[in-house]
Each structure stands twice: as C-alpha cells, then as structure tokens.
TORDREN-292303 format. One record per residue (C-alpha): x negated, y negated, z. Coordinates in steps of 0.25 Angstrom, whole numbers, plus 5000, padded with zeros to 4 digits. Layout:
<rs>
<r east="X" north="Y" up="Z"/>
...
</rs>
This chain:
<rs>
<r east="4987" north="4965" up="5092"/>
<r east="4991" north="4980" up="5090"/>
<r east="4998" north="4981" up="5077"/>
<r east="5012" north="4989" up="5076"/>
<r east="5015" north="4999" up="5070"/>
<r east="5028" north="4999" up="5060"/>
<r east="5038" north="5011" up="5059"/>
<r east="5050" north="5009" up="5047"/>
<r east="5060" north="5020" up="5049"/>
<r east="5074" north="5020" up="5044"/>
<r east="5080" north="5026" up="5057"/>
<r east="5075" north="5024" up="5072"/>
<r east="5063" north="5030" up="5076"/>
<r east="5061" north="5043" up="5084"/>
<r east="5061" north="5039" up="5100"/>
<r east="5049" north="5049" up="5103"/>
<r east="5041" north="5042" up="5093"/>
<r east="5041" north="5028" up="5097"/>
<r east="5034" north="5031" up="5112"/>
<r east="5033" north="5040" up="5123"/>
<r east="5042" north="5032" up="5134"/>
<r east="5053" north="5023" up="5129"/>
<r east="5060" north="5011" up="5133"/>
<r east="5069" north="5007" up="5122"/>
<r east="5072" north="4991" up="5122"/>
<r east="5083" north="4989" up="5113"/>
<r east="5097" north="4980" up="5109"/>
<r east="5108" north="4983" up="5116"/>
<r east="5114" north="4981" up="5101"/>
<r east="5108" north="4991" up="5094"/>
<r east="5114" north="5004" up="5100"/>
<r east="5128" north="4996" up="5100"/>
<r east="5127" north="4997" up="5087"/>
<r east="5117" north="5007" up="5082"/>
<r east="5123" north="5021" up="5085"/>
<r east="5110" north="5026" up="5079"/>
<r east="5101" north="5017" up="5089"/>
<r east="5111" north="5021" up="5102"/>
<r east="5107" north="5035" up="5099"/>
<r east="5093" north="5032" up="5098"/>
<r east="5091" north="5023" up="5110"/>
<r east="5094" north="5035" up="5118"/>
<r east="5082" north="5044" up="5116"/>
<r east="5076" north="5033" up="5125"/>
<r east="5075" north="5034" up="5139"/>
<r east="5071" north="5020" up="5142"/>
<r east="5080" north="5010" up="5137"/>
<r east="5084" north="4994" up="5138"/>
<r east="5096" north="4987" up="5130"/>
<r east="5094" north="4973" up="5129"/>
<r east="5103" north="4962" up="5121"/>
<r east="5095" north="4956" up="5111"/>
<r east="5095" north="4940" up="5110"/>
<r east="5086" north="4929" up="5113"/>
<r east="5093" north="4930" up="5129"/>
<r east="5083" north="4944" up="5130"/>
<r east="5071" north="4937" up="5129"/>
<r east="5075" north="4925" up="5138"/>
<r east="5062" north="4926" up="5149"/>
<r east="5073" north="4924" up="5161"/>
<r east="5080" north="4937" up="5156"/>
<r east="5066" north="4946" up="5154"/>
<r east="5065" north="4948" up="5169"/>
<r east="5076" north="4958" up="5170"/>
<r east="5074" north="4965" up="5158"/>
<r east="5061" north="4967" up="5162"/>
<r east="5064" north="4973" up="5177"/>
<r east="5074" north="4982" up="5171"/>
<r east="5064" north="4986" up="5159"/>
<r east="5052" north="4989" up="5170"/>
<r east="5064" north="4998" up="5177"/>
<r east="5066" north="5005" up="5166"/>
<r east="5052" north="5009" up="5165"/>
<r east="5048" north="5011" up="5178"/>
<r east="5045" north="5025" up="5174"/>
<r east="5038" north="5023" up="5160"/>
<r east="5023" north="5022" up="5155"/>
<r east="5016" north="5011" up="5151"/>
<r east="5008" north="5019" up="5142"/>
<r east="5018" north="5027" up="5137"/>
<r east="5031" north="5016" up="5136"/>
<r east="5035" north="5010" up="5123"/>
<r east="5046" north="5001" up="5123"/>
<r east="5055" north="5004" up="5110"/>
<r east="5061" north="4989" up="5106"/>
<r east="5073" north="4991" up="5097"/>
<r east="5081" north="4977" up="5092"/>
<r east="5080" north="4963" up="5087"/>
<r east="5069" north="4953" up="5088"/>
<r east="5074" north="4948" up="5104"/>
<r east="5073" north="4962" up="5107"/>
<r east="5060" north="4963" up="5100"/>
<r east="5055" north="4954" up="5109"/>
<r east="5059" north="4957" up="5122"/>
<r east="5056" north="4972" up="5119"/>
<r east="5042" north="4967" up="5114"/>
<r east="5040" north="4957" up="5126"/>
<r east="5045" north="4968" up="5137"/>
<r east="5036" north="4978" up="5130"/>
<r east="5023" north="4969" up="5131"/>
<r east="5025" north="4968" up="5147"/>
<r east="5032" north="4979" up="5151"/>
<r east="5019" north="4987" up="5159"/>
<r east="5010" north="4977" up="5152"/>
<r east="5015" north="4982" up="5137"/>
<r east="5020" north="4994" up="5132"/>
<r east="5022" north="5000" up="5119"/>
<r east="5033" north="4993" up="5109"/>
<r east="5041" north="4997" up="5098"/>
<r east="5049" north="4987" up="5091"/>
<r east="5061" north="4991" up="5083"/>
<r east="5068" north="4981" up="5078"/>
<r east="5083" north="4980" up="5074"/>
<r east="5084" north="4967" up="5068"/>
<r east="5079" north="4963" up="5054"/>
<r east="5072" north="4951" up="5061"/>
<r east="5065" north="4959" up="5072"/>
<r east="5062" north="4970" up="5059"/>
<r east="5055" north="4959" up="5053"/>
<r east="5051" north="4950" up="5062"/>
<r east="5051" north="4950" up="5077"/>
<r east="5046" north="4964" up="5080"/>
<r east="5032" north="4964" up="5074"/>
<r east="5021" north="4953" up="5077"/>
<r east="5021" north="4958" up="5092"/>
<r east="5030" north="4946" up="5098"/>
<r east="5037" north="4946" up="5111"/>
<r east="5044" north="4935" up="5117"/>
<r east="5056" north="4930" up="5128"/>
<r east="5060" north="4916" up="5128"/>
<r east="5062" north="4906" up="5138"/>
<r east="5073" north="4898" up="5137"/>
<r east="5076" north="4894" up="5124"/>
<r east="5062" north="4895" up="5118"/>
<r east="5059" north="4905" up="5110"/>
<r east="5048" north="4916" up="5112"/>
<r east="5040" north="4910" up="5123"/>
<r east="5035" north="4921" up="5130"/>
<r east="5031" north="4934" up="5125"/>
<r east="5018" north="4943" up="5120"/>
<r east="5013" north="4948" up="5108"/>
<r east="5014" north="4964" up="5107"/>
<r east="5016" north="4972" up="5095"/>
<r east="5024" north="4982" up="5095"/>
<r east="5018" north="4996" up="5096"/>
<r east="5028" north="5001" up="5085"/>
<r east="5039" north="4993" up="5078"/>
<r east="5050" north="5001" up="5071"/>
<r east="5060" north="4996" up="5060"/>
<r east="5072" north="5006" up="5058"/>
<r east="5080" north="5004" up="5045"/>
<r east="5093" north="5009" up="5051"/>
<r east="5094" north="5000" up="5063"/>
<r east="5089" north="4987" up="5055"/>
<r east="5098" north="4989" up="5043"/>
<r east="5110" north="4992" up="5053"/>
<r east="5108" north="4976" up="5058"/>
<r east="5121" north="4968" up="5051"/>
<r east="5115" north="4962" up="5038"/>
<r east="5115" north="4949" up="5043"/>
<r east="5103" north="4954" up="5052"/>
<r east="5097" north="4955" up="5039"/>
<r east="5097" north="4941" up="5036"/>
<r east="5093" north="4937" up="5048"/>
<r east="5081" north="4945" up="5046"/>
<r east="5079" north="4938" up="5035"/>
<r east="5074" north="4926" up="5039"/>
<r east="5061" north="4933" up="5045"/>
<r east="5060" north="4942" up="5033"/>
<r east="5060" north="4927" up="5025"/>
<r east="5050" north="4922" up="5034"/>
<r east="5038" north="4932" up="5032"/>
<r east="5041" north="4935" up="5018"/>
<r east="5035" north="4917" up="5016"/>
<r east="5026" north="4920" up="5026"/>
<r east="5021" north="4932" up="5019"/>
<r east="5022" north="4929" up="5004"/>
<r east="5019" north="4938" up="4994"/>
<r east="5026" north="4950" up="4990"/>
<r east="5035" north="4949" up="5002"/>
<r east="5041" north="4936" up="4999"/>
<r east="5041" north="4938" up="4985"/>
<r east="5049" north="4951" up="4985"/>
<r east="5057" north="4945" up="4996"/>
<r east="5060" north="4932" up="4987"/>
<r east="5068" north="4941" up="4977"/>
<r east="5078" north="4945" up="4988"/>
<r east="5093" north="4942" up="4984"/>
<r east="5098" north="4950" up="4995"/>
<r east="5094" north="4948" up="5010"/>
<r east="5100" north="4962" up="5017"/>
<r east="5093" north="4972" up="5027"/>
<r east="5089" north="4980" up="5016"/>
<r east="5081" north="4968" up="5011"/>
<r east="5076" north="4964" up="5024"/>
<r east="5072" north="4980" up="5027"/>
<r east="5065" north="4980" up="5014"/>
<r east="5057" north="4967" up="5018"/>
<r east="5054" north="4974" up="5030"/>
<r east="5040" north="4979" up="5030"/>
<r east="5035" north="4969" up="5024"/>
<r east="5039" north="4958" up="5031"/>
<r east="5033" north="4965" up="5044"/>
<r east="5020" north="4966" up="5037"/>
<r east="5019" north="4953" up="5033"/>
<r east="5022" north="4949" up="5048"/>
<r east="5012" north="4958" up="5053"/>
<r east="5000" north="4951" up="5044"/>
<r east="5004" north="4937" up="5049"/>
<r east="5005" north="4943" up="5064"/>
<r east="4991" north="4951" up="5060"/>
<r east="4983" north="4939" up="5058"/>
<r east="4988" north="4932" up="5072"/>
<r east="4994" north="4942" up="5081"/>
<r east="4995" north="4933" up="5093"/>
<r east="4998" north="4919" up="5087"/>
<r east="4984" north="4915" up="5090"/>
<r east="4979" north="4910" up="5074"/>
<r east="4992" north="4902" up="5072"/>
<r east="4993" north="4911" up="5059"/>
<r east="5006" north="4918" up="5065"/>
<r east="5013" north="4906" up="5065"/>
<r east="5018" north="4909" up="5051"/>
<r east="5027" north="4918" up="5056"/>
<r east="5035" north="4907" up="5062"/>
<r east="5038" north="4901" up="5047"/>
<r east="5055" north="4897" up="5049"/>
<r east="5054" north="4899" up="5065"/>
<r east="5052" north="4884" up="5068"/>
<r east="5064" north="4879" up="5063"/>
<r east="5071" north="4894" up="5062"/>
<r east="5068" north="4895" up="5078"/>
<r east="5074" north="4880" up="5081"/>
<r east="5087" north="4884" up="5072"/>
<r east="5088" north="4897" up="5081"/>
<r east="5089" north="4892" up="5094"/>
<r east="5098" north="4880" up="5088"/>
<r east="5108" north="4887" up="5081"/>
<r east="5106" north="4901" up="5087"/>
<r east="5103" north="4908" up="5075"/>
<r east="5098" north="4922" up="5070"/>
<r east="5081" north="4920" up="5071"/>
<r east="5081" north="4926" up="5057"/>
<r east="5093" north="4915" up="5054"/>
<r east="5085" north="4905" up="5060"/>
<r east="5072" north="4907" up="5053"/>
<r east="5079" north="4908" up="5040"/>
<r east="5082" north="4894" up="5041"/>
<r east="5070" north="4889" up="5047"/>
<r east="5062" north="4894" up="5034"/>
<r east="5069" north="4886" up="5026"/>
<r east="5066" north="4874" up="5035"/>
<r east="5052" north="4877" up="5035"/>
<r east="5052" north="4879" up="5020"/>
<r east="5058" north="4865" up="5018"/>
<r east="5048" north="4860" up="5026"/>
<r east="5036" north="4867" up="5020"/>
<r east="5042" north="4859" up="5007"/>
<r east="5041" north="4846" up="5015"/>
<r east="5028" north="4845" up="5020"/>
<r east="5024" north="4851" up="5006"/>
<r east="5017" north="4862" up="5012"/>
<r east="5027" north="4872" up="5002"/>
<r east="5029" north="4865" up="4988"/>
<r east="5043" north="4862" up="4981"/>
<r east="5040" north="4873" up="4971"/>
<r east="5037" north="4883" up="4982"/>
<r east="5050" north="4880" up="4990"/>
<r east="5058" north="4881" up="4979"/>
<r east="5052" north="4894" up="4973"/>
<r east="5054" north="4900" up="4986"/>
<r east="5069" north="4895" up="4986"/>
<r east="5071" north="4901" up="4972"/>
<r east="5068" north="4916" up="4978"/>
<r east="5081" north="4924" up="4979"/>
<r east="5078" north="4927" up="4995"/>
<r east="5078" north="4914" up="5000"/>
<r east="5093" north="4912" up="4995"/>
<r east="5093" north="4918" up="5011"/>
<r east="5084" north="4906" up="5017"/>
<r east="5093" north="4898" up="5026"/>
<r east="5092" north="4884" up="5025"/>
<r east="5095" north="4875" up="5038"/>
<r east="5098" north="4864" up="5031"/>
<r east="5109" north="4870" up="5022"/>
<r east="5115" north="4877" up="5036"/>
<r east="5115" north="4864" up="5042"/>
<r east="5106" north="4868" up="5054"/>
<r east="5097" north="4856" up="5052"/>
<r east="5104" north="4843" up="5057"/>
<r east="5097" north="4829" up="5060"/>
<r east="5106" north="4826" up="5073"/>
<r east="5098" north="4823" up="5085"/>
<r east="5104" north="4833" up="5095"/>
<r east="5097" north="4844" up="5084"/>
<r east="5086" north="4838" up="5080"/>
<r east="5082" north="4838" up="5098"/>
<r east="5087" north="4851" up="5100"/>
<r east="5078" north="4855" up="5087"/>
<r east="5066" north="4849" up="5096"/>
<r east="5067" north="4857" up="5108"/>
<r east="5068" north="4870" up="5100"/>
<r east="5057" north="4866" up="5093"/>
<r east="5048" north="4862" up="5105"/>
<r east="5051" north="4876" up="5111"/>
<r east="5045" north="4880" up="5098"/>
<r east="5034" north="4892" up="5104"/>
<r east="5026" north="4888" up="5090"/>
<r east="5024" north="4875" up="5096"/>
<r east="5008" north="4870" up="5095"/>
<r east="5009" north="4858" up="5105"/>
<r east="5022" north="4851" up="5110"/>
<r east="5029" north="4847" up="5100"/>
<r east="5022" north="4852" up="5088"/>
<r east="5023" north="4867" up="5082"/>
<r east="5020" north="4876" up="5071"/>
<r east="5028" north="4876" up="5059"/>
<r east="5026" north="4885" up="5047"/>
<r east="5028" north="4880" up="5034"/>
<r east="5026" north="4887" up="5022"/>
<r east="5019" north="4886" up="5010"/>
<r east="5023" north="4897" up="5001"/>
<r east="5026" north="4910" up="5004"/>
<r east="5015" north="4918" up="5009"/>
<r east="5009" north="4904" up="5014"/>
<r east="5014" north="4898" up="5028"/>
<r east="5008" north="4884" up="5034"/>
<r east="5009" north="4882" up="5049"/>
<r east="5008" north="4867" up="5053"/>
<r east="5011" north="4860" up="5066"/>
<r east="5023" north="4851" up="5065"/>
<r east="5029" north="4844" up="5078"/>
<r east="5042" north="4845" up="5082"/>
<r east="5047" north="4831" up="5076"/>
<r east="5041" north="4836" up="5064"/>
<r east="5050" north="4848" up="5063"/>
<r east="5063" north="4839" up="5066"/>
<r east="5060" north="4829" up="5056"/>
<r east="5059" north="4840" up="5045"/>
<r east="5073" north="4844" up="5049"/>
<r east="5077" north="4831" up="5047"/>
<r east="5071" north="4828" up="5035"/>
<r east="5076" north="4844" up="5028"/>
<r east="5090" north="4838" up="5032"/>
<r east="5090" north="4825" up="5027"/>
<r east="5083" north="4831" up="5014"/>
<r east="5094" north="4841" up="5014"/>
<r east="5105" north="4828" up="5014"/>
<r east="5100" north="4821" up="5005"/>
<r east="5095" north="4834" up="4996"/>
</rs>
C-alpha cells in the first residue's frame, strides 16, 4: 500500500500545487463559516458541496452523487484529476470512496477539518458507505496521495471539537505507549492547542499500526479498534459524537481489561491517577449502561451488525494490558452484554 505523504501548514495550501486538474469535495459548512475557505474554494474550477453526516455515506444516496460527479468531470483526465477532499471524517470517507472508483481511482488529497478526521479517519486509506444502520460496510482501502492538515482551519472548529477529538487522540496514545502516552498523561488541559500538539505524533503512531497490516489481513490492525466496540454500540444508541462515543467505550474496555485480569489493579489505577484521564468518560457514571431488557436487545443487534465480527455472534474485542500493550480476544455477543451487566451491578453495589 502506497504510503502518503503529510503536509502541516498553518494556512491553506496553494491550489496549483495540489494537482493539475481539480475537483474540490468539500462541507457545505465550511465556506458558511470560513471567509478565508470561501475565498479559497474559488481558485477551483471543479467543485461539489456535500452535507456532511452519516446520511452521505448511505449506499441508497451514492447513486446520485456519483451521476452528477461523473458530469462534472466528463471533460477531465484520469491521469491528471486529483480529487481535493476538505471536511470531517463522513466527508473523508465519501471523498476517499468516490475517489477510488471515480475512472477506476484518481489521485486524493485529504484535508481534514475536524480534530477527529486530523487524527483519525483521514490516514490508514479507509473508505466506506453504510447500509442501513450498519456502519462501514462497503468501502476500499486507498491512501491518500497527500493528506494536508491546516492550523488555521482546525483551530477555527468550536473547542468542544476539540474534546471530541479527544477521544481518538486517547485511544492511540494506549495503543501506542511510550513517550506519547506518557507526555499526554500530564495533560491538565484538553483544548485544540493540546490536541494540535499531539498532532503529529498521534499520526505516526497510527501509521506504524497501519504499516504492519495495511489491509486488515494479519488481524494486527484490529488494535486500532480498542473503545469502538462498546463506543460504536453507544453511538448508534444514543446518537453521539464518534470521538464522545469512543471516550466512553475506553472506559468500558478498560474495566473489562481489569475483570478478565488481563490489566492488573495496580496498572488501572496508575492510569486513573494521570492528570488526562480526568477527560475519560465513564458510561456508568453518565448512566448510559442500563440492565433493562428493551436495551440490553437493542445493544444486541447493534452488536451483531458489528463489521469486526469473526463468525455470527462472536467478535473482536481489544482489551488492554498496559499502554503500549493491546490483547485482542474473541468475545461473543452474550459475553459483551453480561459484562455490562456485571460494570452496572459492581457500580450499585460499588
């Protein structure tokens, strides 16, 4: 898998060095409410304003986005078209999807305007639509040619964007250990200067997991999914922010870690000592956990649409040992709801 190139740049990048001829994909929101990015769009020729949101990457909807991309470059090069992607991670992965198809793949450059597309969603080459309320089910893996991260348009995101990203930036500072948890553990502030400071090297630890399995074919990618089990269940559920989501479903899989004695007492409580993790969201505490049966069977068939599933009702799970140390283990579906059952109950009786 071809390996993208990184450009940081405080301000957004000269058109004519992105590609020869451009077709800008971007968020209707963005020139709404960047001056700066209105002006900048124009220098394109080629452009398509979508509305960013899980609704864009509904299969049924693709169809006629794609008829009225395919007009829009009726006229272009294969060779020489570069699809310039700008917004969030829905937009990252429809612009990325389109891209990979669009006169059997173009070029692609990612510029993300969201702390979680920053960190996340725009490297590692994913693409993906949904059907139906399942998550992620069709799509192709296709690095971006370039992926460019602009200071100025992140850091204009409302700070509460930045928490949001949070919970990725979390996520691959225990995946990855080392120096970038242990510099992220001191934090006493989470803002988008922090998360802009984490940045690069939360990219970089990303791209070693990705490195080592770039199509998901040795299981080792599968630590990337450490929080999503739960986080993605909560998501759908309660229709929270993904960054939100997976926030909270950390702390679920770190309990669990604990239970299943795979993280010891002394680690969990180490961890829960650091300064940053007074920002981990706790399910339990926010009373998104709940014993009743009408959740508890809703909670199943979100987990059985689960695209990490091994057979039909048993799935990867991603515990974690220490930073730096992830365990994946199948778990079934049963398995997953009991320990909901069994957090809550510890919790009243805790």
């Amino acid at each position: 898998m071809k390996k993208s190139s990184l450009l940081f740049s405080n301000e957004l990048p000269r058109v004519s060095e992105l590609g020869e001829e451009l077709l800008l994909i971007y968020d209707e929101v963005l020139p709404k409410k960047s001056p700066a990015f209105k002006k900048w769009m124009k220098q394109f020729s080629l452009s398509y304003g979508v509305r960013a949101g899980e609704e864009l990457k509904a299969v049924e909807k693709f169809p006629a986005h794609i008829f009225k991309i395919v007009q829009l470059c009726e006229n272009t090069s294969s060779r020489r078209l570069t699809l310039v992607v700008a917004g969030g991670g829905s937009v990252g992965d429809f612009g990325g999807f389109v891209a990979s198809i669009l006169k059997r793949g173009v070029k692609l450059v990612q510029m993300p305007s969201t702390w979680l597309s920053a960190i996340d969603s725009a490297h590692g080459g994913k693409t993906a639509l949904n059907v139906g309320s399942a998550k992620n089910q069709i799509g192709t893996f296709y690095p971006a040619d370039k992926i460019v991260l602009v200071r100025s348009l992140l850091i204009a995101q409302p700070e509460a964007r930045a928490f949001e990203g949070f919970g990725e930036l979390l996520k691959i500072s225990w995946i990855a250990g080392g120096k970038l948890w242990a510099d992220l553990s001191k934090e006493y502030e989470i803002t988008s200067a922090t998360v802009w400071k984490y940045l690069a090297a939360s990219i970089d630890a990303k791209n070693k997991v990705v490195s080592k399995d770039p199509e998901e074919k040795s299981g080792h990618r599968h630590i990337l999914n450490l929080g999503h089990t739960m986080g993605h269940v909560l998501e759908a559920y309660y229709k929270l922010p993904h960054g939100v989501a997976i926030n909270y479903g950390l702390d679920f899989a770190l309990r669990w870690s604990v239970e299943n004695k795979i993280m010891t007492v002394s680690e969990y409580e180490k961890i829960q000592r650091s300064p940053v993790v007074g920002y981990l969201l706790s399910p339990l505490r926010d009373e998104l956990l709940q014993t009743k049966a009408s959740l508890l069977k809703d909670f199943r068939k979100l987990l059985l649409s689960d695209k990490k599933k091994t057979r039909s009702e048993t799935l990867r799970f991603v515990f974690l040992k220490k930073p730096g140390h992830c365990v994946i283990r199948e778990v079934t579906v049963d398995e997953v709801l009991m320990e909901v059952c069994r957090q809550k109950e510890e919790e009243l009786n805790g």
